[in-house]
C-alpha positions as CSV (number, residue, x, y, z in Angstrom):
1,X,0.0,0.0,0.0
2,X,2.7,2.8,0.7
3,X,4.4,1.6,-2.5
4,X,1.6,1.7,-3.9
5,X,1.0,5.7,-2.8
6,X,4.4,6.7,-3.3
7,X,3.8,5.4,-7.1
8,X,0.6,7.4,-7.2
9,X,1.7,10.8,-5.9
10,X,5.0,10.4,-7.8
11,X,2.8,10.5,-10.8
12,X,0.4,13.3,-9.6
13,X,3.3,15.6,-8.8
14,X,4.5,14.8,-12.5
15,X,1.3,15.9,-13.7
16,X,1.0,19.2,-12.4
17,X,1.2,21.3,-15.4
18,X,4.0,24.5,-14.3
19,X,4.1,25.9,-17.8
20,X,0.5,26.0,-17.7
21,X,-0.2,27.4,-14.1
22,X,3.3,29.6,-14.7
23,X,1.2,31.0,-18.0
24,X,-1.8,31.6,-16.0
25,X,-0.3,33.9,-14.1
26,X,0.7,36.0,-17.0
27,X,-2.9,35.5,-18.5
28,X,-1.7,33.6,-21.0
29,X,-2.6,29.8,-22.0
30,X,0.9,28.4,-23.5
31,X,-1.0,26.0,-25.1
32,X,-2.6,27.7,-27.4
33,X,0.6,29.7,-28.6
34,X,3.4,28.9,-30.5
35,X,4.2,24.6,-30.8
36,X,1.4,24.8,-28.1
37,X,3.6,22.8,-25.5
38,X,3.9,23.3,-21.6
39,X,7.6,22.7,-21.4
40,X,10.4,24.8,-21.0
41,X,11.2,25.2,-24.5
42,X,7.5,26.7,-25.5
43,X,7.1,29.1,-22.2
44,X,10.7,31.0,-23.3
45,X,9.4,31.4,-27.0
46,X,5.5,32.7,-25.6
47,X,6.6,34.2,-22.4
48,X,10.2,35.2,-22.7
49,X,13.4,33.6,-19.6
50,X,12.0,34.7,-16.5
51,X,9.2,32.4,-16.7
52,X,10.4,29.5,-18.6
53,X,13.1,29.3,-15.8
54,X,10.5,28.8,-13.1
55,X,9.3,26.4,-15.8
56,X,12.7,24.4,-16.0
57,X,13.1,24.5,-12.5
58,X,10.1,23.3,-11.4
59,X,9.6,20.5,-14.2
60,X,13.1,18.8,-12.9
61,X,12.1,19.3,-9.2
62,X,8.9,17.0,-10.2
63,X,11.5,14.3,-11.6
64,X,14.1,14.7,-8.7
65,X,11.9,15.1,-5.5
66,X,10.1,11.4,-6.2
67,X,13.4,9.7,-6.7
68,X,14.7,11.2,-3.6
69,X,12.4,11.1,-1.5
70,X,11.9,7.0,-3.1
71,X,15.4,6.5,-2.3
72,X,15.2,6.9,1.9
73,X,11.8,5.1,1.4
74,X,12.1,2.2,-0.1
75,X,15.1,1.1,2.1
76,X,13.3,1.9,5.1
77,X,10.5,0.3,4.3
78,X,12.4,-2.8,3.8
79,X,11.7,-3.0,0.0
80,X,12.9,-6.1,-1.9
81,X,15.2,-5.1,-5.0
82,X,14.8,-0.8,-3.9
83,X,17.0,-0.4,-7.0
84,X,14.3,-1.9,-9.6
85,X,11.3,-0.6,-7.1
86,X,13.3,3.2,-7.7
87,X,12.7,3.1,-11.5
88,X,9.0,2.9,-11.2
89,X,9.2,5.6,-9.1
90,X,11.4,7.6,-11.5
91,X,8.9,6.9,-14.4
92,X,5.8,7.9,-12.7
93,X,6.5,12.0,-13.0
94,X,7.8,11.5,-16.2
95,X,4.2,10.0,-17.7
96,X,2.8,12.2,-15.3
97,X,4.0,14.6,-17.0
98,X,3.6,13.6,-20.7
99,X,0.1,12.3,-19.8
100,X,-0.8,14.5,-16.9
101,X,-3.8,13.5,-15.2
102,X,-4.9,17.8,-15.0
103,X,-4.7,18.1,-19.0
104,X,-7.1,15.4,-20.1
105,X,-3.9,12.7,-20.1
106,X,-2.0,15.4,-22.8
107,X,1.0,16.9,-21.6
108,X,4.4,18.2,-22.5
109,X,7.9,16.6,-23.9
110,X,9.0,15.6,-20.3
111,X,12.9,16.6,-21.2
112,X,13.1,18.2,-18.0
113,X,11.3,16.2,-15.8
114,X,13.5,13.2,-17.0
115,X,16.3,15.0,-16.2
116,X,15.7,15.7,-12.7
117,X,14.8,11.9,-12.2
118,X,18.4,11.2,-14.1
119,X,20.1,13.6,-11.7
120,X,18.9,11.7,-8.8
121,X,19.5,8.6,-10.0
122,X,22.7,8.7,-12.0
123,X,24.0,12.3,-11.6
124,X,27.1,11.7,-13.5
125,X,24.6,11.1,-16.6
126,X,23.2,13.9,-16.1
127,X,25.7,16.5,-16.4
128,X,27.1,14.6,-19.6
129,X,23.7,14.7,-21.2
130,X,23.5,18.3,-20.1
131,X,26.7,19.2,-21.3
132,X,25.6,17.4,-24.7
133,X,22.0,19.4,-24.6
134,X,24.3,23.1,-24.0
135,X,27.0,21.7,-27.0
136,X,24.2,21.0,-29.4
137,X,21.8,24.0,-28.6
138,X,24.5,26.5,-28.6
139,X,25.7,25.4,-32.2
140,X,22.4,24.5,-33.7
141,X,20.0,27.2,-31.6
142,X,17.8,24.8,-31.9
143,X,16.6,23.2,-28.3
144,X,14.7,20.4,-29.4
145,X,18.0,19.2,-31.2
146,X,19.6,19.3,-28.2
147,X,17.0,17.2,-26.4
148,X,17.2,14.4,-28.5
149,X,20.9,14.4,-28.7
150,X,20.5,14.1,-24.7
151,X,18.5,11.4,-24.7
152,X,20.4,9.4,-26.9
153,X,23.9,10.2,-24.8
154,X,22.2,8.9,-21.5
155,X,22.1,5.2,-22.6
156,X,25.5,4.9,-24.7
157,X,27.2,7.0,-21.8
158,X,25.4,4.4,-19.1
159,X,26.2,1.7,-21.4
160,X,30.1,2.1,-20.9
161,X,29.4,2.7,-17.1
162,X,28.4,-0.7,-16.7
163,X,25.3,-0.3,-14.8
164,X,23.2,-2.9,-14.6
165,X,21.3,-4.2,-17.4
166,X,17.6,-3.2,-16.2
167,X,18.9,0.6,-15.7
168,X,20.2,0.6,-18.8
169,X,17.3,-1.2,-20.4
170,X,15.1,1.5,-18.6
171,X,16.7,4.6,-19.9
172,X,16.6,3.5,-23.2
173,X,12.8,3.2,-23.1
174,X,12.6,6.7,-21.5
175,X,15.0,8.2,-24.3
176,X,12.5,6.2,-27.1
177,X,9.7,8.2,-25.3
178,X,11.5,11.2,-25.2
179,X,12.3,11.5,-28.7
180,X,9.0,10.1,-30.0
181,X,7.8,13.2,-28.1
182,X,9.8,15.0,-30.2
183,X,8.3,13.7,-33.5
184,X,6.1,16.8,-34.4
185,X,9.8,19.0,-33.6
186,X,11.2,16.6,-36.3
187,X,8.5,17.4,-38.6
188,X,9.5,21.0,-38.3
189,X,13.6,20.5,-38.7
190,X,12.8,18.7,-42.0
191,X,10.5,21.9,-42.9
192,X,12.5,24.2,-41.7
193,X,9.9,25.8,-39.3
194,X,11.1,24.9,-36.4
195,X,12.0,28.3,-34.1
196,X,15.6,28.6,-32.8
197,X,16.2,29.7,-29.1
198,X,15.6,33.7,-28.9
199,X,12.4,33.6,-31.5
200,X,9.8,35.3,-29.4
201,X,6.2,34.4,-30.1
202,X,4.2,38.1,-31.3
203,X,1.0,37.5,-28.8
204,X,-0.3,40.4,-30.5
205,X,0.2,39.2,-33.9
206,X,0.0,35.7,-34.1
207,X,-3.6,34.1,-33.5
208,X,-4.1,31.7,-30.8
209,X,-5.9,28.5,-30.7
210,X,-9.0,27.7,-29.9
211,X,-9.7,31.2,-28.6
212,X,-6.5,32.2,-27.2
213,X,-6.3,33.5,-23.4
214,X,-7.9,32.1,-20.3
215,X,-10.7,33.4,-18.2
């Protein structure tokens, strides 16, 4: 049963839409704006750094707080195998937060909630697939790019760790989900419509979806 709740709120806490309440406040609805995402990414192109910082910030705190927190849990409870038991609880804010319970199962991309579970679980990993993500983005300008070059370094750089084979098997499926999220940024590369880091979105100019701001 407390398994059983720490899987639950792990997931609920992942679900909690930040770019959307974050947009809220600026009377705003990121959806409907831009690539219409709730991620980091979308919030700087709608609502400029200050908020998309909160954003980031929050979204890895929802991937890093679980893990945590499952870490001194699951030992003192006594838990067979905490290791295994630890990667549900790191995938629980991550599809919280790509099918969040609060948006009708829809969510966002989940790069930074992934990370945050990454940092607590392999930090090392972490800052290599951040160092990758900062590399790529700063020559590209594009940050999608740079997300799916980071999910695909976590595995191969796990890989030559020699971590066990259910960690690694794990990571891989979380960088397929990652950059399967990223198959409508894809579609953009190949058309060259995909925004670069610094586009701003022109709230005044560009007409939202489905009737734009929230009431």
């Amino acid at each position: 049963m407390r398994l059983a709740l720490l899987l639950v709120g792990s997931y609920l806490l992942g679900s909690i839409p930040f770019g959307v309440l974050v947009g809220r406040t600026r009377g705003v609805d990121v959806r409907k704006y831009g690539s219409g995402n709730i991620g980091f990414s979308n919030v700087l192109r709608v609502l400029g750094w200050k908020p998309a910082a909160v954003v980031l910030v929050a979204d890895a705190l929802k991937g890093l707080g679980p893990v945590v927190a499952g870490k001194v849990l699951l030992r003192r409870w006594g838990v067979v195998q905490p290791d295994l038991w630890l990667l549900a609880v790191a995938l629980a804010p991550t599809l919280g937060h790509t099918f969040s319970i609060f948006l009708r199962f829809r969510g966002g991309r989940a790069v930074a909630t992934t990370a945050g579970a990454l940092l607590g679980m392999a930090w090392p990993a972490a800052l290599v697939a951040l160092g990758v993500w900062l590399a790529v983005v700063v020559v590209t300008r594009y940050i999608s790019v740079g997300s799916i070059a980071a999910a695909i370094v976590v595995p191969v750089y796990l890989a030559f760790t020699g971590v066990r084979w259910e960690w690694l098997a794990f990571w891989s499926a979380v960088a397929a989900l990652v950059i399967l999220r990223h198959i409508p940024n894809i579609g953009r590369l190949r058309a060259g419509s995909e925004s670069k880091i610094g586009q701003q979105v022109d709230l005044q100019g560009e007409e939202p979806r489905d009737g734009g701001l929230l009431r």
